[in-house]
DSSP file (Angstrom, degrees, kcal/mol; ACC not computed):
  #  RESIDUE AA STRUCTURE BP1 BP2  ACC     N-H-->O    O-->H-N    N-H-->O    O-->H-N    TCO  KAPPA ALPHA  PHI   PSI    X-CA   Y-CA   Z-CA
    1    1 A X              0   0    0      0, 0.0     2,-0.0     0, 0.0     0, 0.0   0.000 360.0 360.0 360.0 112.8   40.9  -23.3   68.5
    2    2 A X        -     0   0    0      0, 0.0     2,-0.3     0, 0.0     0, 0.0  -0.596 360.0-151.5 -70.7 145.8   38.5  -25.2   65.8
    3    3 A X        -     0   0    0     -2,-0.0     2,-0.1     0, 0.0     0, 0.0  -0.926  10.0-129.8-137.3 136.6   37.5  -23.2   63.0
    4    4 A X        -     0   0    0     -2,-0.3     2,-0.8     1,-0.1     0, 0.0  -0.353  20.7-136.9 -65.2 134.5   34.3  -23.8   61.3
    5    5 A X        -     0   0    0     -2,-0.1     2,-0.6     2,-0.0    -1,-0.1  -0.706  18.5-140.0 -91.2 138.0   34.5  -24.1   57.1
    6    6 A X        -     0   0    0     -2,-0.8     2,-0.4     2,-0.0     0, 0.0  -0.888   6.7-144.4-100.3 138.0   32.1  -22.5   55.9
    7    7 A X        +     0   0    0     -2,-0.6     3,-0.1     1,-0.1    -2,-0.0  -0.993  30.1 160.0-101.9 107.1   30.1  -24.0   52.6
    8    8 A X     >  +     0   0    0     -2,-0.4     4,-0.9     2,-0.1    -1,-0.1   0.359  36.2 106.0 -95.4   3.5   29.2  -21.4   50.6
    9    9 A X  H  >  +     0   0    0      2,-0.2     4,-3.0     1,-0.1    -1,-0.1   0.535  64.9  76.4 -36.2 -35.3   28.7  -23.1   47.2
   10   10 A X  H >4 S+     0   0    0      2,-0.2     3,-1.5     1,-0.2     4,-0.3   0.941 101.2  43.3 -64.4 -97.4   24.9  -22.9   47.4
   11   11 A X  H >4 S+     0   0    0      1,-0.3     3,-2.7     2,-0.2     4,-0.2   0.666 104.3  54.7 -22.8 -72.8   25.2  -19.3   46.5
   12   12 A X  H >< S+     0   0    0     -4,-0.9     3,-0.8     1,-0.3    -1,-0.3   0.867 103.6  62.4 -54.1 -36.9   27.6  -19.0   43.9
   13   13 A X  T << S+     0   0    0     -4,-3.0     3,-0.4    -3,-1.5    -1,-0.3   0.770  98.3  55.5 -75.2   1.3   25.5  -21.5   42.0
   14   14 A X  T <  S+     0   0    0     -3,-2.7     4,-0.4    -4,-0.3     3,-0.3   0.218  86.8  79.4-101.1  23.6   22.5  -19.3   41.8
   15   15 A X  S <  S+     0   0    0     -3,-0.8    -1,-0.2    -4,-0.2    -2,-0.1   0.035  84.7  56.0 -71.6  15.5   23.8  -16.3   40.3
   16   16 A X  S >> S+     0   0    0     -3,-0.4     3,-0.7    -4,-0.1     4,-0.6   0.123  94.0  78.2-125.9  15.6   23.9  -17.3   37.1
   17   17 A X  H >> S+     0   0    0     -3,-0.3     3,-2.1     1,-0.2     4,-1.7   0.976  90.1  51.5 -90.8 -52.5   19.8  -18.1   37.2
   18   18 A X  H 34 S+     0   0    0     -4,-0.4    -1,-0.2     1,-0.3    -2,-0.0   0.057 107.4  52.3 -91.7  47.2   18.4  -14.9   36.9
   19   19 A X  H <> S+     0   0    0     -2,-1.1     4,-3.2    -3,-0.7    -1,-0.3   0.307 109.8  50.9-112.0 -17.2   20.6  -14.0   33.8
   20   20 A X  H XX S+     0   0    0     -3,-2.1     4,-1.9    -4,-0.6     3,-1.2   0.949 108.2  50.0 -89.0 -77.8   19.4  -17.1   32.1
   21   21 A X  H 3X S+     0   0    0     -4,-1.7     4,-3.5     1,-0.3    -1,-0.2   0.722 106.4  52.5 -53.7 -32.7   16.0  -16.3   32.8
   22   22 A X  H 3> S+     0   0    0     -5,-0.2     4,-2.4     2,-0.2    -1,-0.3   0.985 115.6  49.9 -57.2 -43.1   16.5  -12.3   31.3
   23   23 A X  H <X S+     0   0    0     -4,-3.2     4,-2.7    -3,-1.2    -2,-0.2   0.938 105.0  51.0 -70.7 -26.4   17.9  -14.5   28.0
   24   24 A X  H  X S+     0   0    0     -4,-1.9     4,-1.6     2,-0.2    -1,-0.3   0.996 116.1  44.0 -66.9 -48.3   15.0  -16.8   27.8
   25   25 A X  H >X S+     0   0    0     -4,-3.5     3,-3.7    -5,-0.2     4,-1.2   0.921 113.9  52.5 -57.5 -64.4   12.6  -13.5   27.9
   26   26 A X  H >X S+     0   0    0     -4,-2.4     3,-2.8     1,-0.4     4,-2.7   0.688 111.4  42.8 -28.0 -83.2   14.7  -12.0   25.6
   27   27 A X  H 3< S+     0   0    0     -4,-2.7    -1,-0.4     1,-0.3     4,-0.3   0.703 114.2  47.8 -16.0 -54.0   14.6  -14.8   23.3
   28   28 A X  H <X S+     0   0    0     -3,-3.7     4,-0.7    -4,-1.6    -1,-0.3   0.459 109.2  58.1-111.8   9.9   11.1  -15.4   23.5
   29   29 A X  H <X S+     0   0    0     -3,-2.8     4,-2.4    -4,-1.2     5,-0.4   0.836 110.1  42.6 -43.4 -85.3   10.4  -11.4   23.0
   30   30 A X  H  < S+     0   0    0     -4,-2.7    -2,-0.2     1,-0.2    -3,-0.1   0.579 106.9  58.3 -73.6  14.3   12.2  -11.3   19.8
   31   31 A X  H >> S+     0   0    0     -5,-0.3     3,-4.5    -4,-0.3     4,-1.9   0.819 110.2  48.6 -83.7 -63.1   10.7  -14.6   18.4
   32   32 A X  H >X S+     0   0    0     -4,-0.7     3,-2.9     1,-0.3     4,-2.7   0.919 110.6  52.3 -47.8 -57.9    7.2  -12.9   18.9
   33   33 A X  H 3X S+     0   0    0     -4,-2.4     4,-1.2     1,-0.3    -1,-0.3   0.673 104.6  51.1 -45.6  -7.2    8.3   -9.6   17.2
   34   34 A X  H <4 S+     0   0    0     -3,-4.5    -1,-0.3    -5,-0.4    -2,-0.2   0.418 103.8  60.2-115.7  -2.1    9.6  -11.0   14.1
   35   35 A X  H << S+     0   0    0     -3,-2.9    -2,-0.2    -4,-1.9    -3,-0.1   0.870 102.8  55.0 -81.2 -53.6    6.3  -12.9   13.7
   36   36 A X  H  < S+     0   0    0     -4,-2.7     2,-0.5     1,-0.1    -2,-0.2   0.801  93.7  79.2 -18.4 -75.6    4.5   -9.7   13.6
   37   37 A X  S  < S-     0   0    0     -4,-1.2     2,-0.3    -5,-0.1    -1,-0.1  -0.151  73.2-152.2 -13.2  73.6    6.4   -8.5   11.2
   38   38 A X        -     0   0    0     -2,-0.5     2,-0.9     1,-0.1    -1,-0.1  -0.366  11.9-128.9 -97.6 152.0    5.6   -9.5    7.8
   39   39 A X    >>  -     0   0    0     -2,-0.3     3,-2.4     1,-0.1     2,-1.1  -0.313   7.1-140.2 -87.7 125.7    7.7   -9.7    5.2
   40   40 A X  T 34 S+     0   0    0     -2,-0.9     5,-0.2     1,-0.2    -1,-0.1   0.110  98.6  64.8 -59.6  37.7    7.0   -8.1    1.8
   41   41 A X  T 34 S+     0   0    0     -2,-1.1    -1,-0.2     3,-0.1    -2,-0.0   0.174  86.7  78.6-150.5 -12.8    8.6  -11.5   -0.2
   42   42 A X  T <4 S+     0   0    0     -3,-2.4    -2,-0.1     1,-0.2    -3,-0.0   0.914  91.6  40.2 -51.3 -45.8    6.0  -13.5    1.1
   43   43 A X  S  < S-     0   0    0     -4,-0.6    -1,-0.2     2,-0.1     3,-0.1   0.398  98.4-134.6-113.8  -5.4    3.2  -12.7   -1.0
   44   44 A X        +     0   0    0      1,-0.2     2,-0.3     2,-0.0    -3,-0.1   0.970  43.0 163.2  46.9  54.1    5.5  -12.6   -4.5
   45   45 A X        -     0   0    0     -5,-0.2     2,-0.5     2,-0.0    -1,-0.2  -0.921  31.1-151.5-110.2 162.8    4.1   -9.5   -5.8
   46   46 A X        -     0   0    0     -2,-0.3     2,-0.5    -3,-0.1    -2,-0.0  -0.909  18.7-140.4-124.9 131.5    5.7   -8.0   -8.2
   47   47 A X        -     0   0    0     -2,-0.5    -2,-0.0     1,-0.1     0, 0.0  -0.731  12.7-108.2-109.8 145.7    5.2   -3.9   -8.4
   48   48 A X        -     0   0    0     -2,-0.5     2,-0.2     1,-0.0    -1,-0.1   0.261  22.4-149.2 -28.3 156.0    4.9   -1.5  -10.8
   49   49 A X        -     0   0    0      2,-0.0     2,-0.2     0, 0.0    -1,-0.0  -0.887   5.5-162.0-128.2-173.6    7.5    1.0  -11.6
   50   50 A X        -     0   0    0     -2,-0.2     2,-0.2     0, 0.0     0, 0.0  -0.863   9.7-176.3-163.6 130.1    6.7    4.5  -12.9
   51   51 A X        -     0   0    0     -2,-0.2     4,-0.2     1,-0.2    -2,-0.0  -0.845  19.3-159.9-125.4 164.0    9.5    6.5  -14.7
   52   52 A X  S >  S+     0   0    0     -2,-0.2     3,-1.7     2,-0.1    -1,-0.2   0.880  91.9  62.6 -99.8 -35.6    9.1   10.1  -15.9
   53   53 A X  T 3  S+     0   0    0      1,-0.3    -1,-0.0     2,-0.0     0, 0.0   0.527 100.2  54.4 -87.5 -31.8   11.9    9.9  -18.3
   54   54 A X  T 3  S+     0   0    0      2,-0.0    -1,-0.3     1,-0.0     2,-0.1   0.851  77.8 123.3 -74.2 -32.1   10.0    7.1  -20.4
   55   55 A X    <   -     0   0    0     -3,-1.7     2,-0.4    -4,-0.2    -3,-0.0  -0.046  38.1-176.4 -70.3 124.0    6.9    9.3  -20.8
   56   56 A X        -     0   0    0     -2,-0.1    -1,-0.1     1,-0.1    -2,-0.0  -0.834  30.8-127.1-107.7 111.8    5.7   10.0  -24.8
   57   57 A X        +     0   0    0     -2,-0.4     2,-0.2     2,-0.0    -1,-0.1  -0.132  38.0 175.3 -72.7-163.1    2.8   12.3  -24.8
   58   58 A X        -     0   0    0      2,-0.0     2,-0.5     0, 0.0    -2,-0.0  -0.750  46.9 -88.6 166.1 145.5   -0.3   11.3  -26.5
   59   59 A X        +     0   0    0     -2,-0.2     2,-0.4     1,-0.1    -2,-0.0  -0.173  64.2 158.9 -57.2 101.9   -3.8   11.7  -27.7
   60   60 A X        -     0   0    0     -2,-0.5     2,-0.8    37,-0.0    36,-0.1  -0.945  45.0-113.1-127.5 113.6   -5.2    9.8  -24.6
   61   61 A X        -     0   0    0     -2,-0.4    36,-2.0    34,-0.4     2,-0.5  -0.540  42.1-150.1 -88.9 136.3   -9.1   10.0  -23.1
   62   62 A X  E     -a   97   0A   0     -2,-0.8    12,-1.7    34,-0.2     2,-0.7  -0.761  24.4-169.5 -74.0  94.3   -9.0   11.7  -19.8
   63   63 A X  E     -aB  98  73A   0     34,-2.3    36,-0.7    -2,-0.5     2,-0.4  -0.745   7.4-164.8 -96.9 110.9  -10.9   11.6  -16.9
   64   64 A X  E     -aB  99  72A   0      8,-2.8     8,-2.4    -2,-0.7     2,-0.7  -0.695   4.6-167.8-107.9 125.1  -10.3   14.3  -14.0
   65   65 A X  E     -aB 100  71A   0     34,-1.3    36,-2.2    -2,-0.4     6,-0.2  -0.823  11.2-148.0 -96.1  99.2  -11.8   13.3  -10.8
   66   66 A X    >   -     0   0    0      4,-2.9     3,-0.7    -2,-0.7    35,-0.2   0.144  33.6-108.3 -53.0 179.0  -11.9   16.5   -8.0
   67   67 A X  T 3  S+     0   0    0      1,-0.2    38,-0.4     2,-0.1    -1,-0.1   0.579 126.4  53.3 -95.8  -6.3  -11.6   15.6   -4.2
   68   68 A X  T 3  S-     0   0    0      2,-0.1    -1,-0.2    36,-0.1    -2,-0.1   0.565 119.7-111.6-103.3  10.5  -15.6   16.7   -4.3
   69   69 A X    <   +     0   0    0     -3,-0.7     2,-0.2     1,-0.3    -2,-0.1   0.572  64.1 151.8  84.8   9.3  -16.4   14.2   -7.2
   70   70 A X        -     0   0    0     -5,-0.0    -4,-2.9     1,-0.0     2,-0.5  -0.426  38.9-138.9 -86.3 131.6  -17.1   16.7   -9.5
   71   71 A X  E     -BC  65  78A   0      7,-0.7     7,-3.5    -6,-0.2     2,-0.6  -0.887  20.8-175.0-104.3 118.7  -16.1   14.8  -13.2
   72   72 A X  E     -BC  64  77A   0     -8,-2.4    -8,-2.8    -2,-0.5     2,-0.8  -0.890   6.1-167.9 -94.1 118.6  -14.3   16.3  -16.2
   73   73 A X  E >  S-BC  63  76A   0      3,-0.9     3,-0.6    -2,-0.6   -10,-0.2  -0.706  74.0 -26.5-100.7 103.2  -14.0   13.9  -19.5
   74   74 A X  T 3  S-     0   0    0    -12,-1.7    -1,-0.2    -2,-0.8   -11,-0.1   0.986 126.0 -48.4  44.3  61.4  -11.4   15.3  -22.2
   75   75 A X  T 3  S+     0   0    0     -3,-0.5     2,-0.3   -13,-0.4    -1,-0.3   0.470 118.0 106.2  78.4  -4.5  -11.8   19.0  -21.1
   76   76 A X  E <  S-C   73   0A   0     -3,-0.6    -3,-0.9     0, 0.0    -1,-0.1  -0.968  76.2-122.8-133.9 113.6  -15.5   19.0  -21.1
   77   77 A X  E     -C   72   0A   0     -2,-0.3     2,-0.3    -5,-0.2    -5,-0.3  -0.009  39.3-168.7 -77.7 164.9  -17.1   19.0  -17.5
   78   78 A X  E     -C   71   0A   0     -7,-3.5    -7,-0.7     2,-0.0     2,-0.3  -0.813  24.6-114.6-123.5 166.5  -19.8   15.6  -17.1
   79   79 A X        -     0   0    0     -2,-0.3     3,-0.3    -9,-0.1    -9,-0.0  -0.780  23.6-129.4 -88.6 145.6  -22.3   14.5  -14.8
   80   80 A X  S    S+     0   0    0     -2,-0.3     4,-0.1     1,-0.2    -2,-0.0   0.300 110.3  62.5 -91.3  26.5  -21.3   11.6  -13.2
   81   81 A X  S >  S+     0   0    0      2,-0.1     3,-0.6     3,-0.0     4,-0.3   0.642 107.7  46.7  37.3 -64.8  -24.7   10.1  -14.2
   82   82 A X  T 3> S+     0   0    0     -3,-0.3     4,-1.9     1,-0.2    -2,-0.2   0.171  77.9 102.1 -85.9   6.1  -23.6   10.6  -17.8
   83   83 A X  H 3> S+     0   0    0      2,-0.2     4,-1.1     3,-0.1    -1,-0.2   0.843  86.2  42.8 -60.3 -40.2  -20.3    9.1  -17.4
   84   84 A X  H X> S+     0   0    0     -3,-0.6     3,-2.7     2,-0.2     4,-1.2   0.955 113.3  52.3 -41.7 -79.4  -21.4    5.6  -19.1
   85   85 A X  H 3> S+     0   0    0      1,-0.3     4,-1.4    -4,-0.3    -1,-0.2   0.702 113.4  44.3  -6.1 -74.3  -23.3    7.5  -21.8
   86   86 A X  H 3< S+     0   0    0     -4,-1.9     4,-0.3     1,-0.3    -1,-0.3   0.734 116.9  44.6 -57.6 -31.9  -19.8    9.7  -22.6
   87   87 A X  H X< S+     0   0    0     -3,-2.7     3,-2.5    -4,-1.1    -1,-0.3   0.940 107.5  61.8 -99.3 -41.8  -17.4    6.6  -22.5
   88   88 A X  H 3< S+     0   0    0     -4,-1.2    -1,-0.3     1,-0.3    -2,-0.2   0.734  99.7  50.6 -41.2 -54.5  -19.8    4.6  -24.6
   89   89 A X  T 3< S+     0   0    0     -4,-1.4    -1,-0.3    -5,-0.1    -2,-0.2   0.445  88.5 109.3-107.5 -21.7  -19.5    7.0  -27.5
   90   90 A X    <   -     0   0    0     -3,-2.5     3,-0.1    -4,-0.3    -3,-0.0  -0.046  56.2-157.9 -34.3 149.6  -15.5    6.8  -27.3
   91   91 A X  S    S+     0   0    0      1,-0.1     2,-0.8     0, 0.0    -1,-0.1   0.452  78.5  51.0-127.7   9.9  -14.4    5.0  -30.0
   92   92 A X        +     0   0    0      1,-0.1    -1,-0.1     3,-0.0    -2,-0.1  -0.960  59.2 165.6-113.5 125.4  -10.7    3.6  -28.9
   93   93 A X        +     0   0    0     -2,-0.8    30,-0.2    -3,-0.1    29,-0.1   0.488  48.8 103.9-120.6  -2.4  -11.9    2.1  -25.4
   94   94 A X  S    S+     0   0    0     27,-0.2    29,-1.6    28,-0.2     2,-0.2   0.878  91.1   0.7 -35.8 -72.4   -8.4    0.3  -25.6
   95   95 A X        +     0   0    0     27,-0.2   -34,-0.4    29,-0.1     2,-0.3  -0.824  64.4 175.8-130.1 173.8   -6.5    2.9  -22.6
   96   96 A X        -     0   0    0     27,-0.2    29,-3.5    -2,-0.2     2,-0.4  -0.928  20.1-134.1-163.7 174.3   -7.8    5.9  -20.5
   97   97 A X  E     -ad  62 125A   0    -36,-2.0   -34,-2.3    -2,-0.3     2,-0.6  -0.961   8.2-156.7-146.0 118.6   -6.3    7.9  -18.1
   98   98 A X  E     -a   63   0A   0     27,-2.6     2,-0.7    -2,-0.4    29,-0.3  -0.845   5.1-166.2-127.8 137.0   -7.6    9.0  -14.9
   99   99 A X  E     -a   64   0A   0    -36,-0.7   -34,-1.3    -2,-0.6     2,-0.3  -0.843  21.3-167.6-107.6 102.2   -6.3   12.2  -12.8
  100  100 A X  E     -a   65   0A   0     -2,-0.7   -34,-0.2    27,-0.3   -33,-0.1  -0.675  29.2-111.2-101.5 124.0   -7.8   11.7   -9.1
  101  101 A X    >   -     0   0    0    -36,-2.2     3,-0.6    -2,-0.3    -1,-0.1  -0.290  28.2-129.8 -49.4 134.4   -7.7   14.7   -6.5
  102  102 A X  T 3  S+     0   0    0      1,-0.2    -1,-0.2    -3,-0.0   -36,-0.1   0.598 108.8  55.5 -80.7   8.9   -5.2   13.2   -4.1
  103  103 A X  T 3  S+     0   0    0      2,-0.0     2,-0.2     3,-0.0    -1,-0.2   0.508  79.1 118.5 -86.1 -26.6   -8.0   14.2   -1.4
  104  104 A X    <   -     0   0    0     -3,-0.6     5,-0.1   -39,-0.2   -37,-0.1  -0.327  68.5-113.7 -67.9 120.0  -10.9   12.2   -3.1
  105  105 A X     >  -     0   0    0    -38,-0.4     4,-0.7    -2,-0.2    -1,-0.1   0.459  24.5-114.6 -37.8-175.6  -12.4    9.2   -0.9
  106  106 A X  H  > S+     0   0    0      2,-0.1     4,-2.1     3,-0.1    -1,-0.1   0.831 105.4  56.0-101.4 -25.5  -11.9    6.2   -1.9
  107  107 A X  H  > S+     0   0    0      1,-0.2     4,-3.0     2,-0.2     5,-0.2   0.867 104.6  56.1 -56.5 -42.2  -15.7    5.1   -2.8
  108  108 A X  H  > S+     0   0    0      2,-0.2     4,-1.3     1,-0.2    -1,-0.2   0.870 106.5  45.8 -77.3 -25.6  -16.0    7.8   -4.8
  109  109 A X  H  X S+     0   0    0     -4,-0.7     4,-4.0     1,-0.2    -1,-0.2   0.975 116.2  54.4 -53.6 -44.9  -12.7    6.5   -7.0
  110  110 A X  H  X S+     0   0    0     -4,-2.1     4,-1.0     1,-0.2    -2,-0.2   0.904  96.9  58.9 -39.0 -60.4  -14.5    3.1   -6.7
  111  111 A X  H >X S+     0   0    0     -4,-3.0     4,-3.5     2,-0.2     3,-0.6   0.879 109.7  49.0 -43.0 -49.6  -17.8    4.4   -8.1
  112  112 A X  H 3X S+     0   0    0     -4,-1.3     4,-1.0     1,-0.3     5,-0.3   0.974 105.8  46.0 -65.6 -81.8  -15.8    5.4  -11.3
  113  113 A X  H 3X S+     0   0    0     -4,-4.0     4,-1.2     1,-0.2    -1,-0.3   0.589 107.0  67.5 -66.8  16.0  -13.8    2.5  -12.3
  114  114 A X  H <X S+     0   0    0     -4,-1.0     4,-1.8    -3,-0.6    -2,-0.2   0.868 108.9  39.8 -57.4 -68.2  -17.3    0.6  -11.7
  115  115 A X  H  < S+     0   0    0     -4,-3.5     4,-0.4     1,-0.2    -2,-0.2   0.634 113.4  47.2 -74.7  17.6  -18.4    2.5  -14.5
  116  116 A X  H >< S+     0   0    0     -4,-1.0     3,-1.3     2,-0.2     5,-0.3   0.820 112.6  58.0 -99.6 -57.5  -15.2    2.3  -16.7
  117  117 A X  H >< S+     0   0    0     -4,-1.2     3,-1.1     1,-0.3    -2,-0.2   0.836 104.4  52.2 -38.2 -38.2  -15.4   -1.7  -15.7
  118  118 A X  T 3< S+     0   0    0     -4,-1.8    -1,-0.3     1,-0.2    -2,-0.2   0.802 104.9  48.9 -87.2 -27.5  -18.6   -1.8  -17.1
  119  119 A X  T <  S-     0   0    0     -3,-1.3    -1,-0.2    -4,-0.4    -2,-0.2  -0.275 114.0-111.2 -85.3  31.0  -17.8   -0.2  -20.5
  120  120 A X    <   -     0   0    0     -3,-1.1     2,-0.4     1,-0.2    -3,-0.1   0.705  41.2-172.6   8.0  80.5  -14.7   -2.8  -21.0
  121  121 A X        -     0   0    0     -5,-0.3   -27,-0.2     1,-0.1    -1,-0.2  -0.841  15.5-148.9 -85.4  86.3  -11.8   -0.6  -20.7
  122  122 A X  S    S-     0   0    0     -2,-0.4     2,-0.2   -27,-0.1   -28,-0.2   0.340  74.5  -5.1 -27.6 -59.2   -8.4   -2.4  -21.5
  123  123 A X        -     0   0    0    -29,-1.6     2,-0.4   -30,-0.2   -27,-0.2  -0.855  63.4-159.0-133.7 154.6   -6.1   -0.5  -19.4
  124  124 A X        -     0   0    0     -2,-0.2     2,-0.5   -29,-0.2   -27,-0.2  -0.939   7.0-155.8-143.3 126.3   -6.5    2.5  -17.1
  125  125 A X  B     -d   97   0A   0    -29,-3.5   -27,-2.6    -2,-0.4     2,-0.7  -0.854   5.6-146.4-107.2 128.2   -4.0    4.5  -16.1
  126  126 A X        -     0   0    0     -2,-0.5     2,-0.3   -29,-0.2   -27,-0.1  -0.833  24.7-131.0-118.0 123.3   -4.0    6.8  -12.9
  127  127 A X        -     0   0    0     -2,-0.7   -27,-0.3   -29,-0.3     2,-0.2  -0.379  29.9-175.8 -62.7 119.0   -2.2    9.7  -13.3
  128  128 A X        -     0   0    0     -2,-0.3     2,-0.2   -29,-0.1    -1,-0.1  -0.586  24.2-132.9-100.7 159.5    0.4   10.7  -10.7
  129  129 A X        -     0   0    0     -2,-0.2     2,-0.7     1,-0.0    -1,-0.0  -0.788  40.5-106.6-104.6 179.6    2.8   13.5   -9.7
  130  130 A X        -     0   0    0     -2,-0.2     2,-1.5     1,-0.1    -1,-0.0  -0.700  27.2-127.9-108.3 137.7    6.4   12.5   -8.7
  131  131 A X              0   0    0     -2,-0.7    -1,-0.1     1,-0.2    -2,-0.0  -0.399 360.0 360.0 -94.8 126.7    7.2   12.7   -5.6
  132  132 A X              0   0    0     -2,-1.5    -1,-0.2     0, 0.0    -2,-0.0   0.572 360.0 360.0 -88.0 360.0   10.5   14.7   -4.6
């Protein structure tokens, strides 16, 4: 009796293609994701810090902005109309400090330090709570 050999080589070499193909997706997945990403170290900013432990009060003028836009300037409520007028008349224009409703748009913050920009105000500080 002949017996046939069987060549079954042709198979066993194409089990190993569709694992090579999962790693090439793989690969070319997690190239795309990490482009997305962007890295905060790019752009070499450097950020504030904010301690409570350093803070020395002091006679400082105040502006408190409400989440409807409604203005008080050093305890006494203003029109924002009359906001120039009021800062004008300051006579250390050096720092100010402003305490914004954390609800208040963002235009309307805008609107303000236009007019504190316009009455060359050194520094401005916006007052924060800390958050625990």
């Amino acid at each position: 009796m002949k017996l046939r050999s069987r060549n079954n080589f042709d198979a066993n070499e194409n089990n190993m293609l569709p694992l090579v193909n999962i790693i090439f997706l793989l690969l070319i997945f997690f190239m795309i994701a990490g482009v997305i990403q962007k890295q905060k170290e790019l752009y070499q900013v450097d950020l504030g810090k904010a301690t409570i432990d350093k803070y020395v009060e002091k006679k400082i003028n105040t502006i408190f902005v409400d989440d409807d836009g409604s203005l008080i300037f050093n305890d006494e409520p203003i029109a924002f109309d009359d906001l120039g007028k009021a800062i004008a008349k300051i006579k250390d224009k050096s720092e100010l400090m402003i305490a914004a409703d954390k609800e208040l748009s963002a235009f309307r913050l805008n609107q303000v330090l236009l007019v504190l920009a316009k009455q060359d105000i050194k520094k401005i500080f916006i007052m924060t709570s800390k958050n625990d």
